[in-house]
N, C-alpha and C positions, 0 to 999 in steps of 0.2 A: 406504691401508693396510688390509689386511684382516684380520680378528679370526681366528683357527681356532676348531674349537667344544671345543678343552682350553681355549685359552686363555679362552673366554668360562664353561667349567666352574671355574676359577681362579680367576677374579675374583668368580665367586657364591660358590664357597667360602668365600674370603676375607669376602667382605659377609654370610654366613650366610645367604647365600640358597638356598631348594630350588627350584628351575626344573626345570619340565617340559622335556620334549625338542625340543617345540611353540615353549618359551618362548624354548630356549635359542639356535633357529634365530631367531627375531624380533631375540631381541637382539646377532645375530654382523652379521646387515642394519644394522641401526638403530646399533650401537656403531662398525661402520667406517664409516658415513658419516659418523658426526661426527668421528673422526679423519682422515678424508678436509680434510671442512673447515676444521680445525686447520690442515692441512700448507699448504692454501691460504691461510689469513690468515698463514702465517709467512713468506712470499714480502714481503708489506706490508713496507716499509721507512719503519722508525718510529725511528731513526737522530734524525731532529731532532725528534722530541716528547719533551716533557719529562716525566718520572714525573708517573700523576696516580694515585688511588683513584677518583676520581668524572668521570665523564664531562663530564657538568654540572657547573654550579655547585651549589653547596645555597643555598637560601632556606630562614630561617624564619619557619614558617607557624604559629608558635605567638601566642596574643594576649599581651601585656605583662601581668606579675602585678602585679595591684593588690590593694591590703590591702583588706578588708569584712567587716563583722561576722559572723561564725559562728554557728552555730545555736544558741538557748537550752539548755542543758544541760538542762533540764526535759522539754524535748520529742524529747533524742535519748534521755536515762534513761528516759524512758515506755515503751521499747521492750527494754529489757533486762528478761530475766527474770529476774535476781537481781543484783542490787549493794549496793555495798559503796563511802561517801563519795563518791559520784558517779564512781565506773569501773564498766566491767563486769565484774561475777565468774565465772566460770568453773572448769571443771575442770581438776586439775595435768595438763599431758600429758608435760611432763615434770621429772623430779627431778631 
């Protein structure tokens, strides 16, 4: 399928983009080849695969949370420049 350069001035419009005349010939190239390749993957007969989101599987590669003691509240307040009953004080930003 091939892009015309309205249609690829159309679709900048749309996205608020300003493209040069330069730009707009690179992307009429570049935008039908991937709809090129679209039309070629729709040929695929995917009939007996079942819906997925993820190609892959997912693993999690996260570590297990384990409880540990937290930091002395002495040595994180050491670091604020103004508090108030061991929280940090700050300005209202909003009312």
């Amino acid at each position: 399928m091939k892009l015309s350069h309205e249609e690829i001035q159309y679709v900048a419009l749309l996205a608020r983009l300003g493209l040069s005349e330069i730009e707009i010939e690179k992307l009429e190239s570049q935008l039908s080849a991937i709809l090129e390749n679209f039309e070629t993957l729709k040929q695929v007969d995917t009939s007996n695969l079942p819906p997925t989101a993820q190609s892959i599987a997912l693993q999690n590669i996260l570590r297990p949370d384990e409880p540990r003691p937290s930091y002395p509240v002495e040595d994180i307040m050491a670091n604020a420049p103004q508090q108030d009953n061991n929280y940090f004080k700050i300005h209202v930003v909003l009312e």
